[in-house]
C-alpha positions as a Markdown table, in Angstrom:
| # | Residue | x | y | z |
|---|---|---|---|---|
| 1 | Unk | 117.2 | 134.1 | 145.8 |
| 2 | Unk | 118.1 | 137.2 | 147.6 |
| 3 | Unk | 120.9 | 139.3 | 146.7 |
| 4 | Unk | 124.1 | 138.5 | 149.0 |
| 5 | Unk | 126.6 | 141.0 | 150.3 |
| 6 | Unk | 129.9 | 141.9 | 148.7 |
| 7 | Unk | 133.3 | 140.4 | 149.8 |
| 8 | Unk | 134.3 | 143.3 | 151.4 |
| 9 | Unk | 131.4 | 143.8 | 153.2 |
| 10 | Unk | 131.1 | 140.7 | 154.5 |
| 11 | Unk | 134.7 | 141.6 | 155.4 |
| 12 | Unk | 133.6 | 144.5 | 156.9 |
| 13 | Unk | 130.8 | 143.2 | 159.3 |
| 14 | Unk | 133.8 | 140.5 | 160.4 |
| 15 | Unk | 135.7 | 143.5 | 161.5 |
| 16 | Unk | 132.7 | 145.2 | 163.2 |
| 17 | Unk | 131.6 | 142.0 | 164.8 |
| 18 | Unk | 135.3 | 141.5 | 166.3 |
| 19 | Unk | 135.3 | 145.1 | 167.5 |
| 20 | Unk | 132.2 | 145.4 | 169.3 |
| 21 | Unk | 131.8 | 142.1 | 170.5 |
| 22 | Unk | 132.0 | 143.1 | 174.1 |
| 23 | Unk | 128.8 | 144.9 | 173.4 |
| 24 | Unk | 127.0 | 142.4 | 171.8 |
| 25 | Unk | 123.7 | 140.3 | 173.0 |
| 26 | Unk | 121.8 | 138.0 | 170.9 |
| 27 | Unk | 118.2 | 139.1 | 170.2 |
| 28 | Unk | 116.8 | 135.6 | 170.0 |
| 29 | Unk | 116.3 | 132.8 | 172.4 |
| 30 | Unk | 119.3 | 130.6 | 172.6 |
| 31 | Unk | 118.6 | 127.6 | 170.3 |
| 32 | Unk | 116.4 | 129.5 | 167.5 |
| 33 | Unk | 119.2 | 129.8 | 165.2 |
| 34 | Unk | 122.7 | 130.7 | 164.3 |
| 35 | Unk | 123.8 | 133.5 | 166.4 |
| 36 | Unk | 126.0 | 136.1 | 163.9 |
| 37 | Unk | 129.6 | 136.2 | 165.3 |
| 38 | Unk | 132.9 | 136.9 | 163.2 |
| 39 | Unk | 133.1 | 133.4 | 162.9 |
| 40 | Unk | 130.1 | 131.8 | 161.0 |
| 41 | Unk | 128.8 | 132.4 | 157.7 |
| 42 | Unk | 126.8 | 135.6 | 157.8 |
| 43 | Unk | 124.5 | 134.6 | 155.5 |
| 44 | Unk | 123.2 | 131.5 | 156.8 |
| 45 | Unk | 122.4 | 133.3 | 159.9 |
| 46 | Unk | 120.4 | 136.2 | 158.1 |
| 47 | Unk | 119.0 | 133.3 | 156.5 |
| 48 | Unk | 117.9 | 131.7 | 159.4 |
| 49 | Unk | 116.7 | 135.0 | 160.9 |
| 50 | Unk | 114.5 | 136.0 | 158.0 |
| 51 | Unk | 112.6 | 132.7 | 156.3 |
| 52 | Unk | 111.1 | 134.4 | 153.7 |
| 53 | Unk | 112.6 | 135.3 | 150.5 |
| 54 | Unk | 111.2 | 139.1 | 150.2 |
| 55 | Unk | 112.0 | 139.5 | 153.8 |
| 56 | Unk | 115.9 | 138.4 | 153.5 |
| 57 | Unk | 115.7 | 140.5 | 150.4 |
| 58 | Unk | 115.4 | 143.7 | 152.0 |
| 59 | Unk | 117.7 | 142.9 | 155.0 |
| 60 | Unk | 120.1 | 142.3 | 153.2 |
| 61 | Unk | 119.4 | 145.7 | 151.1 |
| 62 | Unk | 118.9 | 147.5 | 154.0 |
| 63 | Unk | 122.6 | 145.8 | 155.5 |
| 64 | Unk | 123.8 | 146.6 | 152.4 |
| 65 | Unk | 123.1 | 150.1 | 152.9 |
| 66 | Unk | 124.1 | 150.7 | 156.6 |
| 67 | Unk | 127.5 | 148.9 | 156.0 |
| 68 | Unk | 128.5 | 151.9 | 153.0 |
| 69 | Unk | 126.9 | 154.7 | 154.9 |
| 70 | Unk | 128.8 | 153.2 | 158.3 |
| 71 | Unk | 131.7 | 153.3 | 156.0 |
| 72 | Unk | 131.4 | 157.1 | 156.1 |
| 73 | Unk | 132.2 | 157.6 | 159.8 |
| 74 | Unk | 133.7 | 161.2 | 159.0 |
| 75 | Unk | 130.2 | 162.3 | 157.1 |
| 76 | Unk | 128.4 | 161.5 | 160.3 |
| 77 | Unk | 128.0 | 163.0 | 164.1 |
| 78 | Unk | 128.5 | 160.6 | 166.5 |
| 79 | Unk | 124.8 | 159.8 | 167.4 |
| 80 | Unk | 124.1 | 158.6 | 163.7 |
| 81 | Unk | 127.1 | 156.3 | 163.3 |
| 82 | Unk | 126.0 | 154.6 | 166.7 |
| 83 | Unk | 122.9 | 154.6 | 165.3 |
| 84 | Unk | 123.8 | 153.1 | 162.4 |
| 85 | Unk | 125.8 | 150.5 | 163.6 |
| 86 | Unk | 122.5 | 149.8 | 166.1 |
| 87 | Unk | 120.6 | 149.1 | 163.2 |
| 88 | Unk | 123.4 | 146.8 | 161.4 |
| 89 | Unk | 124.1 | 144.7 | 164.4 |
| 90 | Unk | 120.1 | 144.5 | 165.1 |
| 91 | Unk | 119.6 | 143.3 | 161.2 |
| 92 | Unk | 121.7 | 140.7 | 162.2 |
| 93 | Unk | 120.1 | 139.8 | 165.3 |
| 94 | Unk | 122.2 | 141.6 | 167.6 |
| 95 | Unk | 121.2 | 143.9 | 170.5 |
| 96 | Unk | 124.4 | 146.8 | 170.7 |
| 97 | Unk | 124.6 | 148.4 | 174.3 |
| 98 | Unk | 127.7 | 150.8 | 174.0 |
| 99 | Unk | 130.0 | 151.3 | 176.6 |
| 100 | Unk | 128.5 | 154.4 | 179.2 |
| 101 | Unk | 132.3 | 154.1 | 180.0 |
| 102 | Unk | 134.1 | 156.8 | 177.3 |
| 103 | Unk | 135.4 | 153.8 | 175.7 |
| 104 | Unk | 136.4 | 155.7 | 172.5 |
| 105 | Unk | 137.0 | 159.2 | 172.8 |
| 106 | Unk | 136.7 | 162.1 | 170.5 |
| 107 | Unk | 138.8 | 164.3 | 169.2 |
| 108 | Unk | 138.8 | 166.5 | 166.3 |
């Protein structure tokens, strides 16, 4: 069985999910599966996204692994944390279109 993500980082991905829903488009046709959402359990829709045991392995690694590096925001330029959280939300099936709108600003 593949290795599942922390409590807080399931915690974590709730909070993301909630914050950037607005943004958020499902990758798969309707009907092909759970579609992630802050609501359902996040690991029964990677598991129905990735059927194989190695493959669910390494997304989940690889989720794992964006979610701590994400958690860094003040390490990273703005491009790489929207990049980052491109890749999370597209591990869980999620297309990410940010606003074109200034929706968060940046100050120093």
């Amino acid at each position: 069985m593949a290795s599942s993500l922390s409590i807080s980082m399931i915690y974590y991905l709730r909070r993301l999910l909630r914050q950037y829903e607005p943004f958020l488009k499902p990758v798969i046709y309707e009907g092909a599966g759970l579609v992630a959402n802050a609501e359902v359990d996040l690991y029964a829709v990677l598991e129905s996204l990735y059927l194989d045991v190695e493959e669910l392995a390494t997304a989940t690694e690889q989720l794992s692994r964006l979610i701590l590096l994400h958690q860094k925001k003040e390490l990273l330029s703005i491009e790489q944390y929207e990049a980052i959280t491109q890749q999370i939300f597209w591990i869980l099936g999620l297309k990410y279109t940010p606003s074109s709108v200034g929706k968060e600003s940046v100050t120093a």
